[in-house]
PDB file of N, CA, C and O in Angstrom, chain B, residues numbered from 101:
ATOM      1  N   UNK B 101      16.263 107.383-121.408  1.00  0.00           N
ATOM      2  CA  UNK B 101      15.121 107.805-120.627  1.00  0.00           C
ATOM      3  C   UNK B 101      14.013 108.241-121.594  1.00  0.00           C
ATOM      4  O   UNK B 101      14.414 108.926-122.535  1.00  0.00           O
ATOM      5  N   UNK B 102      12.692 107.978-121.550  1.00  0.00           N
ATOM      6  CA  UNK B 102      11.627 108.417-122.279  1.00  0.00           C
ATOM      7  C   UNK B 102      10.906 108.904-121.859  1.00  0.00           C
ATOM      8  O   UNK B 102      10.449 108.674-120.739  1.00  0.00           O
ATOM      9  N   UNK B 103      10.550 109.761-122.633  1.00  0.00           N
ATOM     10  CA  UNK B 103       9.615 111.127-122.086  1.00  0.00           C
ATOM     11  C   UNK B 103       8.117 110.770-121.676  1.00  0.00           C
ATOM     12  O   UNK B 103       7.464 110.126-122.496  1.00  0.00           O
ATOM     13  N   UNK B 104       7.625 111.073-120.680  1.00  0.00           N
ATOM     14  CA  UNK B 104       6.139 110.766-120.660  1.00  0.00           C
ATOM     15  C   UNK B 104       5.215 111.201-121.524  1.00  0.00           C
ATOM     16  O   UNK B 104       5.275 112.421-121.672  1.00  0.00           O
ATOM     17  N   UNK B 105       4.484 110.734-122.075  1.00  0.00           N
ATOM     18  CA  UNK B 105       3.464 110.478-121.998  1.00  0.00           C
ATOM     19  C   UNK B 105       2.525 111.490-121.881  1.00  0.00           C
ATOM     20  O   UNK B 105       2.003 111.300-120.782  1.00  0.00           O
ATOM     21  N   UNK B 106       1.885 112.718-122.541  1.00  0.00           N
ATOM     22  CA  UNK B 106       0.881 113.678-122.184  1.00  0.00           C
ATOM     23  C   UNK B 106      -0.474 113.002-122.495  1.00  0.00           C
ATOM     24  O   UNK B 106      -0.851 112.591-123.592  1.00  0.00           O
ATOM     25  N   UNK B 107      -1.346 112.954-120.930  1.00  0.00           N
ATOM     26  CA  UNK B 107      -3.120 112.520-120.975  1.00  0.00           C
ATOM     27  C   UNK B 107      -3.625 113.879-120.912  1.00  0.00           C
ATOM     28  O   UNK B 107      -3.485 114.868-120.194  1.00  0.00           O
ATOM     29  N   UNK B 108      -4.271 113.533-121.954  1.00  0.00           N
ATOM     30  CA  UNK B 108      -5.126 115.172-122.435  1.00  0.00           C
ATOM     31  C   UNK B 108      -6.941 114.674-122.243  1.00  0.00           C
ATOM     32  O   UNK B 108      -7.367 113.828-123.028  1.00  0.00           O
ATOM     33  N   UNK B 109      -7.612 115.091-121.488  1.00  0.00           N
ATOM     34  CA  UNK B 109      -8.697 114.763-121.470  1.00  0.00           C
ATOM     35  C   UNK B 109      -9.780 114.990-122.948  1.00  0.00           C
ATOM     36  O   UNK B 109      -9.528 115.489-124.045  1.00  0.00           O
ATOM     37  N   UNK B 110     -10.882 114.457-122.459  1.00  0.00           N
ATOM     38  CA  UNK B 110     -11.786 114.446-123.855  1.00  0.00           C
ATOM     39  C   UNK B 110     -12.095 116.188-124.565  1.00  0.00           C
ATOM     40  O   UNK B 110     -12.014 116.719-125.672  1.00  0.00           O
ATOM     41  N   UNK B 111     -12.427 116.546-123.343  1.00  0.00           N
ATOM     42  CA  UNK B 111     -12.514 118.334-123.411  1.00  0.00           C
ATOM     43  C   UNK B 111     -11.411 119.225-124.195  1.00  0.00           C
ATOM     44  O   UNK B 111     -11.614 120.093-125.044  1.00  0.00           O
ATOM     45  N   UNK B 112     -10.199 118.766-123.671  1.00  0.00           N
ATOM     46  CA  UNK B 112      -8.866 119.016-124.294  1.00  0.00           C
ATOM     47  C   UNK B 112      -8.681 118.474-126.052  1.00  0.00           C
ATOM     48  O   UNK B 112      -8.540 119.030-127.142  1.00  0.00           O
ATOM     49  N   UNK B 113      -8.768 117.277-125.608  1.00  0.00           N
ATOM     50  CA  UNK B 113      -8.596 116.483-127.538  1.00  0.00           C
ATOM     51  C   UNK B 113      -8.950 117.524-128.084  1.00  0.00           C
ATOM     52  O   UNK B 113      -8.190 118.329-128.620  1.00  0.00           O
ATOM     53  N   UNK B 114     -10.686 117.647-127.962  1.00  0.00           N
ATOM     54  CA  UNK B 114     -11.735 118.548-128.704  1.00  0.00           C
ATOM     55  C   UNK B 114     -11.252 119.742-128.753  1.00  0.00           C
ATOM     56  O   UNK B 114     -11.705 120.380-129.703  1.00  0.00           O
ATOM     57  N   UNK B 115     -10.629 120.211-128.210  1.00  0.00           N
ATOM     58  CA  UNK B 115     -10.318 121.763-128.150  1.00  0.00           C
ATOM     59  C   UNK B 115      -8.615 121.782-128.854  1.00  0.00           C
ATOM     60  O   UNK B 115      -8.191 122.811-129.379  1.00  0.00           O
ATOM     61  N   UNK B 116      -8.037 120.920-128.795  1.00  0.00           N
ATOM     62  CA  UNK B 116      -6.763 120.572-129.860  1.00  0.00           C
ATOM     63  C   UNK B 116      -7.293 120.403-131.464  1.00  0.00           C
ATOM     64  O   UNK B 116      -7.045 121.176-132.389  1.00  0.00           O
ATOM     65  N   UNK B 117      -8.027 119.267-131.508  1.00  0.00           N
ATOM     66  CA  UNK B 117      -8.709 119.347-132.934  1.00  0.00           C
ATOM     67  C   UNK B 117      -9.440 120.551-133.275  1.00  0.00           C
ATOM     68  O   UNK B 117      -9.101 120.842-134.423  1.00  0.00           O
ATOM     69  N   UNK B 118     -10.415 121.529-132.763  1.00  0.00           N
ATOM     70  CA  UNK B 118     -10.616 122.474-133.234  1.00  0.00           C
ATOM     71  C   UNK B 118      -9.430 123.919-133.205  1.00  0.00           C
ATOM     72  O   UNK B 118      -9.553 124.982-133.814  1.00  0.00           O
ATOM     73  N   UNK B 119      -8.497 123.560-132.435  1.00  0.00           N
ATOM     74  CA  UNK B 119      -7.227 124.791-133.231  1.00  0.00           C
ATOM     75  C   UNK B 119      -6.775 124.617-133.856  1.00  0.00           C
ATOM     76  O   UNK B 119      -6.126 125.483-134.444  1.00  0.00           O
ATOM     77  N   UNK B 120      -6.783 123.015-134.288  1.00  0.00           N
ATOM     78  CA  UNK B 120      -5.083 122.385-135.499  1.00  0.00           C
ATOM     79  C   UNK B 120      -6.659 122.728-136.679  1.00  0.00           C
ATOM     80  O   UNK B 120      -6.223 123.043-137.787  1.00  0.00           O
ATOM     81  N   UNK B 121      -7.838 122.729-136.667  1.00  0.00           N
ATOM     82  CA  UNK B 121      -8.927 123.038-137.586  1.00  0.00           C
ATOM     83  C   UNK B 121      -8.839 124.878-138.012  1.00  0.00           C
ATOM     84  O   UNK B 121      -8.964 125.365-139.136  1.00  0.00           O
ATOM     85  N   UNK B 122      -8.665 125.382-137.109  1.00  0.00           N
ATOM     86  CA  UNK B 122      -8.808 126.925-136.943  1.00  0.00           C
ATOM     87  C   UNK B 122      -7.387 127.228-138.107  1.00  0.00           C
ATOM     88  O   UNK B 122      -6.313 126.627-138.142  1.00  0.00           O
ATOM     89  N   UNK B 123      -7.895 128.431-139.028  1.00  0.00           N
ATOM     90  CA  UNK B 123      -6.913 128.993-139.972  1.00  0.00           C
ATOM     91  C   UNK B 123      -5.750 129.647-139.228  1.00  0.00           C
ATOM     92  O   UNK B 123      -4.616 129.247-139.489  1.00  0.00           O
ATOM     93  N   UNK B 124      -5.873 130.330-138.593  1.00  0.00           N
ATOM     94  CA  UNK B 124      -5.614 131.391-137.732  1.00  0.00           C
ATOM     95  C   UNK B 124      -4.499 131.050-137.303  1.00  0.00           C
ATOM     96  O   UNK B 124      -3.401 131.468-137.672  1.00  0.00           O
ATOM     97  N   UNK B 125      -4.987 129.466-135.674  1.00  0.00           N
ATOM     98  CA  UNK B 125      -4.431 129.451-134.601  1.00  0.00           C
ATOM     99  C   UNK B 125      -2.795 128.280-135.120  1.00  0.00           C
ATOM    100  O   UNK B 125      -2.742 127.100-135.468  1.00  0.00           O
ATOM    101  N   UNK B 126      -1.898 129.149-134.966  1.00  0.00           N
ATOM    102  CA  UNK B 126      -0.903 128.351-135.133  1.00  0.00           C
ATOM    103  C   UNK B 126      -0.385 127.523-134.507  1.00  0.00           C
ATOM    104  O   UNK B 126      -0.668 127.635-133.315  1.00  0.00           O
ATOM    105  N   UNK B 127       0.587 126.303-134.838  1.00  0.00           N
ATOM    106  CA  UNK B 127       0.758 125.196-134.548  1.00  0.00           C
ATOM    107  C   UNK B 127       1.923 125.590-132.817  1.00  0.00           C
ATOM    108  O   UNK B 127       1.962 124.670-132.000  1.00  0.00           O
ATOM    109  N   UNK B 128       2.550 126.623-132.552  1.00  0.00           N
ATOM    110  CA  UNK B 128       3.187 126.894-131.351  1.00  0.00           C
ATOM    111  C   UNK B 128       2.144 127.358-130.408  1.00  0.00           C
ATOM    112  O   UNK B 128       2.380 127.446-129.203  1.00  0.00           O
ATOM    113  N   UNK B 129       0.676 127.738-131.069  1.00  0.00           N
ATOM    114  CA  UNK B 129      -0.025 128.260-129.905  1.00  0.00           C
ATOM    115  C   UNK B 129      -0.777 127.087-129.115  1.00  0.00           C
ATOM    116  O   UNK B 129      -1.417 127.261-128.078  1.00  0.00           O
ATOM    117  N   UNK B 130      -0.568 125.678-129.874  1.00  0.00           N
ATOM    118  CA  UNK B 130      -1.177 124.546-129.441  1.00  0.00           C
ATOM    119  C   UNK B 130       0.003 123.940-128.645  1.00  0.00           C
ATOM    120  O   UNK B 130      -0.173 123.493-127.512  1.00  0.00           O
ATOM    121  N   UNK B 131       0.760 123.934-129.029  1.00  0.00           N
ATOM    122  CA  UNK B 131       2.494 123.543-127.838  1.00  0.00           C
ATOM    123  C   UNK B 131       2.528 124.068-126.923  1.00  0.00           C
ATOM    124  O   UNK B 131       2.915 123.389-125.972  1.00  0.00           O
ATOM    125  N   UNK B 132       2.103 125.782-126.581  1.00  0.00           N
ATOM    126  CA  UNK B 132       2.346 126.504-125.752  1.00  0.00           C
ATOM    127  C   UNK B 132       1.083 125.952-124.676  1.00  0.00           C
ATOM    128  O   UNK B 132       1.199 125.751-123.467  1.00  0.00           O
ATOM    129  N   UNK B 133      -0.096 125.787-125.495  1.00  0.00           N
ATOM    130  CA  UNK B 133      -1.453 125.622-124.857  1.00  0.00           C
ATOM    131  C   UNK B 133      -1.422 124.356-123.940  1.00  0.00           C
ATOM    132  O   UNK B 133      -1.470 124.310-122.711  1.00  0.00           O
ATOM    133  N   UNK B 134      -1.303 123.046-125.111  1.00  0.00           N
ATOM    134  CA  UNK B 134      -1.280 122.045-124.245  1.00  0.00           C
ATOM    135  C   UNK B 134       0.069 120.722-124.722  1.00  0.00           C
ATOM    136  O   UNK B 134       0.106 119.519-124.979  1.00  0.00           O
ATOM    137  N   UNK B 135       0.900 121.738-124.634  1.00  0.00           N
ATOM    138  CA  UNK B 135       2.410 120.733-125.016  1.00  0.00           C
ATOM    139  C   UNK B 135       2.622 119.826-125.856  1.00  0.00           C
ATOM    140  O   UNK B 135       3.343 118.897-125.491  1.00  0.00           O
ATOM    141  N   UNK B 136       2.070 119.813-127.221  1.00  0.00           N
ATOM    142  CA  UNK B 136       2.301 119.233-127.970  1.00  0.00           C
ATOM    143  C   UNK B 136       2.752 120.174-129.324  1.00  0.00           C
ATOM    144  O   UNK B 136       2.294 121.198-129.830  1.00  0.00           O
ATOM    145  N   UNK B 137       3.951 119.228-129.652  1.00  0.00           N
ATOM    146  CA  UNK B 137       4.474 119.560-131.121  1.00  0.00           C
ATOM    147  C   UNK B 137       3.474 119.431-132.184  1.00  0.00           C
ATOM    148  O   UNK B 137       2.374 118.897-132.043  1.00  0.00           O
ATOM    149  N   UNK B 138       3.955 119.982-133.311  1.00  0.00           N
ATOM    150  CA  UNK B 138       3.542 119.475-134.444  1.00  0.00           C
ATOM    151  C   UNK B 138       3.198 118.163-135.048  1.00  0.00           C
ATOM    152  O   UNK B 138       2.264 117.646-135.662  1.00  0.00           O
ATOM    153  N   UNK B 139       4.247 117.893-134.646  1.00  0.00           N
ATOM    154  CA  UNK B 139       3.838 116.041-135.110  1.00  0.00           C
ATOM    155  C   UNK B 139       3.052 115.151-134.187  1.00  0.00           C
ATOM    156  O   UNK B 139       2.219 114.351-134.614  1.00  0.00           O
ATOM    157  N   UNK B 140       3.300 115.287-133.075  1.00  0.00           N
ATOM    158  CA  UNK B 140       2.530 115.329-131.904  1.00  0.00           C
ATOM    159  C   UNK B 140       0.943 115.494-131.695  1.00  0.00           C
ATOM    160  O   UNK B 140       0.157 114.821-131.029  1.00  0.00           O
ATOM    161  N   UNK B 141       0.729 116.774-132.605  1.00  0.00           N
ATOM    162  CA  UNK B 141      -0.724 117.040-133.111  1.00  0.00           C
ATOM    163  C   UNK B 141      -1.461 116.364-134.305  1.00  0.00           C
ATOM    164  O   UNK B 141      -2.620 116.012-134.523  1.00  0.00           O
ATOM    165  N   UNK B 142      -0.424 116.341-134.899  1.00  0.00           N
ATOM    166  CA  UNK B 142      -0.664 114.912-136.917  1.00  0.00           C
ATOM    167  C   UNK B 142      -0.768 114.107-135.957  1.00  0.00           C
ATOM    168  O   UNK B 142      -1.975 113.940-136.135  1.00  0.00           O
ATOM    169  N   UNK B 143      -0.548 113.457-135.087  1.00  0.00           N
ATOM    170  CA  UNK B 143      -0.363 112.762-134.796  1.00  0.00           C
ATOM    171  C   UNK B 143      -1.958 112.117-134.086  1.00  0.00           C
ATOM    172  O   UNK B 143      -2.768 111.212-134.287  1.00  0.00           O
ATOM    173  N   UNK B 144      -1.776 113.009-133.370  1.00  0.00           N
ATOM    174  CA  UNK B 144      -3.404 113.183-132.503  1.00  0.00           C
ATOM    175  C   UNK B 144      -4.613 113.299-133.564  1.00  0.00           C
ATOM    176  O   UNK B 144      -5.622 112.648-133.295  1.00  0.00           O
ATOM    177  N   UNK B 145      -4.606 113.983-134.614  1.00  0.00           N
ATOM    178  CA  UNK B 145      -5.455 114.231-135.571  1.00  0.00           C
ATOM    179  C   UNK B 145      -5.926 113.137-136.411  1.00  0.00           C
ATOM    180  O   UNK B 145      -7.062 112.933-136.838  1.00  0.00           O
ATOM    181  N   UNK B 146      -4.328 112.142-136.651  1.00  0.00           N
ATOM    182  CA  UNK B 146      -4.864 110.827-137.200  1.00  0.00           C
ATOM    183  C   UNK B 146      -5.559 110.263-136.158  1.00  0.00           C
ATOM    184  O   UNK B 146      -6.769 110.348-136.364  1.00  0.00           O
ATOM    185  N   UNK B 147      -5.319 109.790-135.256  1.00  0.00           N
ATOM    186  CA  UNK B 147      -6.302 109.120-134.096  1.00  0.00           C
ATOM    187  C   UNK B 147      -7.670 109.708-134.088  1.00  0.00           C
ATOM    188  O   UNK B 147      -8.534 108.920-134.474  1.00  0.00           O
ATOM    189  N   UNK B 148      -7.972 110.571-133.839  1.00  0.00           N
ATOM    190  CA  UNK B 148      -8.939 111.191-133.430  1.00  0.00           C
ATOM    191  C   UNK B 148     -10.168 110.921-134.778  1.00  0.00           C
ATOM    192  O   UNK B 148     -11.315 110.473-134.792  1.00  0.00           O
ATOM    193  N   UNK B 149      -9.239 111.451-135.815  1.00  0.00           N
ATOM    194  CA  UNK B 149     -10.219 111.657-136.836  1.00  0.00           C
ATOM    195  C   UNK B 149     -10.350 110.779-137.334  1.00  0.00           C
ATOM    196  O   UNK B 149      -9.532 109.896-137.078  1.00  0.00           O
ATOM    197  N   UNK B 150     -11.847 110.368-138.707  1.00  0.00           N
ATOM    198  CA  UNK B 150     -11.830 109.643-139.631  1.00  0.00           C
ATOM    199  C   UNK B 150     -10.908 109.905-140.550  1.00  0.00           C
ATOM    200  O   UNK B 150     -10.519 111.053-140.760  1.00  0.00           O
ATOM    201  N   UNK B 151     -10.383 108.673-141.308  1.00  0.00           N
ATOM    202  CA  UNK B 151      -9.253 108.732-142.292  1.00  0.00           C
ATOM    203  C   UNK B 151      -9.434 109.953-143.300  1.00  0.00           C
ATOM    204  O   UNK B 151      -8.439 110.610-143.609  1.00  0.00           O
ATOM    205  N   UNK B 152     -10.629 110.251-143.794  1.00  0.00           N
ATOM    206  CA  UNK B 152     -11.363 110.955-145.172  1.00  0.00           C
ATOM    207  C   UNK B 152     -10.863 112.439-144.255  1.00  0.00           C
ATOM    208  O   UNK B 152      -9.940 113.226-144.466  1.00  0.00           O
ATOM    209  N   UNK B 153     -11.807 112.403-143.290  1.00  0.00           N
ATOM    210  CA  UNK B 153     -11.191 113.859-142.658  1.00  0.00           C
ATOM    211  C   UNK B 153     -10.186 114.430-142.558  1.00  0.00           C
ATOM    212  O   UNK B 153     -10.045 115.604-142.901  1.00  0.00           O
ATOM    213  N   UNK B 154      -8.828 113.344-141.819  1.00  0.00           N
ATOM    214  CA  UNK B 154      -7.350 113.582-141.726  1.00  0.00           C
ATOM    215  C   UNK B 154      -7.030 114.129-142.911  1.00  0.00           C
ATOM    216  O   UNK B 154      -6.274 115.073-143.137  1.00  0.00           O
ATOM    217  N   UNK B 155      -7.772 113.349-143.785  1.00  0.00           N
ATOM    218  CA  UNK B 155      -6.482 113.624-145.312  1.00  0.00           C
ATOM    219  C   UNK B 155      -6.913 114.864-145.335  1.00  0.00           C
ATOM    220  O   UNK B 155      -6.047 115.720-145.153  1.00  0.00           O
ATOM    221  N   UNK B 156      -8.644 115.430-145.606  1.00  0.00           N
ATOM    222  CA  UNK B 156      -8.925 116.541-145.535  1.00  0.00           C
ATOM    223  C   UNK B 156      -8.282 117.613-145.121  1.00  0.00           C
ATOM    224  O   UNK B 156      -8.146 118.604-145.838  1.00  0.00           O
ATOM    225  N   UNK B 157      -7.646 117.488-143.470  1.00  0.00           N
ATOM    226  CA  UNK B 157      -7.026 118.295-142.964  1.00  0.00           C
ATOM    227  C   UNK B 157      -5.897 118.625-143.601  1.00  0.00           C
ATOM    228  O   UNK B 157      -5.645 119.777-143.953  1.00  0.00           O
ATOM    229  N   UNK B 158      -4.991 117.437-143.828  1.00  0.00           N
ATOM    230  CA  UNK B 158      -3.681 117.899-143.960  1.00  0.00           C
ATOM    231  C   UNK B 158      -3.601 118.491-145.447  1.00  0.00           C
ATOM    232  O   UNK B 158      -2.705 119.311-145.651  1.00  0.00           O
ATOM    233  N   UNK B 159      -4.262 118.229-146.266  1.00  0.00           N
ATOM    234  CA  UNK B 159      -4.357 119.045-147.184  1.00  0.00           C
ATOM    235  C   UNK B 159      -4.633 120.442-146.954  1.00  0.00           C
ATOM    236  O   UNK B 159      -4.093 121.302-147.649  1.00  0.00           O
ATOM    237  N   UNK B 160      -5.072 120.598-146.448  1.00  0.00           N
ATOM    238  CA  UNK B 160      -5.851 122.429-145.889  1.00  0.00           C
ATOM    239  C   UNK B 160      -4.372 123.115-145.403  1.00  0.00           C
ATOM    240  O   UNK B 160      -3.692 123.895-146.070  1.00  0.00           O
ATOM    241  N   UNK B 161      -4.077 122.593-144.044  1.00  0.00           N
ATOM    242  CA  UNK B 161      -2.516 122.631-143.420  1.00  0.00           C
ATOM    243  C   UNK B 161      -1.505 122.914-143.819  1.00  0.00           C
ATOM    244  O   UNK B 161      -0.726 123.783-143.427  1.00  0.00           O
ATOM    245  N   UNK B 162      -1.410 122.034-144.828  1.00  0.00           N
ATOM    246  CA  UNK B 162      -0.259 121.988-145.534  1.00  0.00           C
ATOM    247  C   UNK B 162       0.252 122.965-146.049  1.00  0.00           C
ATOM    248  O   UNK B 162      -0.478 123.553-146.847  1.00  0.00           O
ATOM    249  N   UNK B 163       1.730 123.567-145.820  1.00  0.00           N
ATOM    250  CA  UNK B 163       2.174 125.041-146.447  1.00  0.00           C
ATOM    251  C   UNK B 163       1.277 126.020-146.444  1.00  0.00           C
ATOM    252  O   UNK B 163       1.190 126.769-147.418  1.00  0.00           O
ATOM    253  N   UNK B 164       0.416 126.172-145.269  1.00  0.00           N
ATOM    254  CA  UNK B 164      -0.519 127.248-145.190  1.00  0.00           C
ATOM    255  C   UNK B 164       0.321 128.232-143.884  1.00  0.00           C
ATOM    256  O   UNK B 164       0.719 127.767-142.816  1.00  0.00           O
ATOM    257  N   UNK B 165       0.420 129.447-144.259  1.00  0.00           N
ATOM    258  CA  UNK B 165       1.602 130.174-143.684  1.00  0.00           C
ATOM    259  C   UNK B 165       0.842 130.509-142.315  1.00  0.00           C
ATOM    260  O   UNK B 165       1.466 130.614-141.259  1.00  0.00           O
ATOM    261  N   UNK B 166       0.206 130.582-142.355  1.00  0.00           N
ATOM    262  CA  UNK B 166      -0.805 131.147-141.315  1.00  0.00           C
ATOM    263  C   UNK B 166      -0.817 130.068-140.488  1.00  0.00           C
ATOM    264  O   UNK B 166      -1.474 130.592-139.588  1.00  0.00           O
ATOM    265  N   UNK B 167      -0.572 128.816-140.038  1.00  0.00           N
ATOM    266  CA  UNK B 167      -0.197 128.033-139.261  1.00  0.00           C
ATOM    267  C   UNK B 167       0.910 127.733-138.577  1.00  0.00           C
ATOM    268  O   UNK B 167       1.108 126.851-137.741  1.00  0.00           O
ATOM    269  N   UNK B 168       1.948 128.954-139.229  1.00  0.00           N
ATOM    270  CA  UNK B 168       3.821 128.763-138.964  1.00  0.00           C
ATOM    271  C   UNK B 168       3.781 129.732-138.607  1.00  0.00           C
ATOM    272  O   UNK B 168       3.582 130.580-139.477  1.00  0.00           O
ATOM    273  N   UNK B 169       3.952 130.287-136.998  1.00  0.00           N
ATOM    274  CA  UNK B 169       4.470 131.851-137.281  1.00  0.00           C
ATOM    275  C   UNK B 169       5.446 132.714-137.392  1.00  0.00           C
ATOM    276  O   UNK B 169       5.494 133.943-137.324  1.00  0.00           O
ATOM    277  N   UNK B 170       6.706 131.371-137.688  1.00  0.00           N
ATOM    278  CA  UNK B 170       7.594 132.228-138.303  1.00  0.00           C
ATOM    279  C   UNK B 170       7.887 132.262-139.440  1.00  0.00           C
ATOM    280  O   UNK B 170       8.956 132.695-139.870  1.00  0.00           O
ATOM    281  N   UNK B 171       6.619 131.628-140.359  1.00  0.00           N
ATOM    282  CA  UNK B 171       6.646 131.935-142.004  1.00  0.00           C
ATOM    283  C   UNK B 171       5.443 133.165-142.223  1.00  0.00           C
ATOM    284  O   UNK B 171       4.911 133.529-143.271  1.00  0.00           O
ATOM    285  N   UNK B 172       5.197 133.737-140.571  1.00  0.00           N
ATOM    286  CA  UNK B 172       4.356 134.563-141.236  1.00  0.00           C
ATOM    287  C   UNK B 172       5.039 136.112-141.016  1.00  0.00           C
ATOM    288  O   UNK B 172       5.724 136.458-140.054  1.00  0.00           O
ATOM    289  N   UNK B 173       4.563 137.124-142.454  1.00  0.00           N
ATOM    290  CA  UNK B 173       5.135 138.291-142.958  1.00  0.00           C
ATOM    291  C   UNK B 173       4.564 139.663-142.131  1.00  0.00           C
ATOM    292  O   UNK B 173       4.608 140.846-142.471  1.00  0.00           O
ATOM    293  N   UNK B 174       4.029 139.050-140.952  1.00  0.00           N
ATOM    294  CA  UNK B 174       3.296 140.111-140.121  1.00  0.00           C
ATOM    295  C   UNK B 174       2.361 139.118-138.799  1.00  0.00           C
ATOM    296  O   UNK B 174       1.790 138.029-138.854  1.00  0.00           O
ATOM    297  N   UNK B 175       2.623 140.395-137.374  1.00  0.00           N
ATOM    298  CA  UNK B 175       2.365 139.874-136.618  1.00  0.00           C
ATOM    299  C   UNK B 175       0.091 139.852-136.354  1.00  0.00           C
ATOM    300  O   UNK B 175      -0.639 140.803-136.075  1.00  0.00           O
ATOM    301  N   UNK B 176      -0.209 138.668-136.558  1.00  0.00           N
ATOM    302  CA  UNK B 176      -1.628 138.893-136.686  1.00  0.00           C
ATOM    303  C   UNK B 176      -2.262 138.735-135.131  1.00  0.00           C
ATOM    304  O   UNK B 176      -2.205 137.816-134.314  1.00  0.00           O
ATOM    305  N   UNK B 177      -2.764 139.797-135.116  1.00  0.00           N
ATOM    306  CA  UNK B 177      -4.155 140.001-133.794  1.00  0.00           C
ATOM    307  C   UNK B 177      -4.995 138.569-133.907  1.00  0.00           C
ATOM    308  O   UNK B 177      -5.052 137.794-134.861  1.00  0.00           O
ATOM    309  N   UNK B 178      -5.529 138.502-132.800  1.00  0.00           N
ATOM    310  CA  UNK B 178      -6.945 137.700-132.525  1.00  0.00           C
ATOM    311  C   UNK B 178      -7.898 138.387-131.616  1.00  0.00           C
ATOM    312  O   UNK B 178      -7.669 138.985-130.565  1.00  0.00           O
ATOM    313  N   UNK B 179      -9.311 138.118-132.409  1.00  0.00           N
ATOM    314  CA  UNK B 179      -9.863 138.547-131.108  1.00  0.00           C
ATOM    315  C   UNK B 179     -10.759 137.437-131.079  1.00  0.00           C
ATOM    316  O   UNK B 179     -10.885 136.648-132.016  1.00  0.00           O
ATOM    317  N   UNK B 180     -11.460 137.372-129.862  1.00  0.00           N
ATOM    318  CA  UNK B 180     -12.040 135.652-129.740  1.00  0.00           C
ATOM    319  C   UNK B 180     -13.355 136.389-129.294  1.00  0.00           C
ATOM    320  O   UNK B 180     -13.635 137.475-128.787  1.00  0.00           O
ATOM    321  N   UNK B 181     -14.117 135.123-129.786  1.00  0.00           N
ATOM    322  CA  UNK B 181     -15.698 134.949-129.450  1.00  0.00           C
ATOM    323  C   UNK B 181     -15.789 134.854-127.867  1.00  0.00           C
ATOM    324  O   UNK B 181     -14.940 134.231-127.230  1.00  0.00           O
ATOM    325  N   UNK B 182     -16.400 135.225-127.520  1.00  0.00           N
ATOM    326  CA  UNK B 182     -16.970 134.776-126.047  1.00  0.00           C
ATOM    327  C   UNK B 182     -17.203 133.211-126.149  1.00  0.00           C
ATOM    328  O   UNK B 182     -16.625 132.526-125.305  1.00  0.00           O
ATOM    329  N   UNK B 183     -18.226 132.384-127.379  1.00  0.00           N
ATOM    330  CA  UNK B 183     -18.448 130.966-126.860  1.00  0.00           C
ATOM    331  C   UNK B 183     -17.539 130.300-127.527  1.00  0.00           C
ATOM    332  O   UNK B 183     -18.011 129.368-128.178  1.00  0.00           O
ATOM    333  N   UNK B 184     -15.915 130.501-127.632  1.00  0.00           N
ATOM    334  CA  UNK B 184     -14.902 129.956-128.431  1.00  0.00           C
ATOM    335  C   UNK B 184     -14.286 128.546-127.237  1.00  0.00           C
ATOM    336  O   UNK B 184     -13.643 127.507-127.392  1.00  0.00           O
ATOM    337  N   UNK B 185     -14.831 129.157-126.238  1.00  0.00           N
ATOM    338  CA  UNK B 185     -13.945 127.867-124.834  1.00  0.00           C
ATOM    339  C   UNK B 185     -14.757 127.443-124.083  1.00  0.00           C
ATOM    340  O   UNK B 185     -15.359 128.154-123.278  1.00  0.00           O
ATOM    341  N   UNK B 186     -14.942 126.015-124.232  1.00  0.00           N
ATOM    342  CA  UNK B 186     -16.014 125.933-124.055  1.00  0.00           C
ATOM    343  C   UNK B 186     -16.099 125.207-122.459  1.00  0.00           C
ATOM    344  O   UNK B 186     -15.076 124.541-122.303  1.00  0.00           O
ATOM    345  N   UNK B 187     -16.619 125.166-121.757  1.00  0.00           N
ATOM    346  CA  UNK B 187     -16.579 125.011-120.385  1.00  0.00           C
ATOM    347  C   UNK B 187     -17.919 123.645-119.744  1.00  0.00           C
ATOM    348  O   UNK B 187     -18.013 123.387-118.544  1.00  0.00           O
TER     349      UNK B 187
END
């Protein structure tokens, strides 16, 4: 049996690419948000993005603890902008 298929609208993409972009927002708060894994999101990021960018990203990403939160050594606050969601 194979799993469906998640359609994420254009609004959504955009708002996936700017958390997997965000230092902060870790990779379970985008699973929790809009059901996608990790790879799931590489995944989306290659599509989405230009090649030069992707690589960009995953370099940034990469072993950055602050994207894992259970490689991280303390529980970190957020506080959000008012024009962070955009409507």
């Amino acid at each position: 049996m194979s799993i469906p298929k998640l359609v994420l609208t254009e609004s959504e993409v955009s708002r996936v690419i700017e958390m997997a972009w965000e230092d902060r927002t870790p990779f379970e708060v985008i699973e929790a948000t809009f059901g996608l894994s990790e790879s799931e999101t590489i995944k989306l990021m290659r599509r989405e993005m230009k090649a030069s960018s992707f690589r960009l990203w995953r370099k940034r990403v990469t072993g950055r603890v602050t994207k894992h939160r259970k490689l991280r050594g303390f529980d970190v606050g957020r506080g959000y902008c008012p024009t962070q969601y955009k409507r």
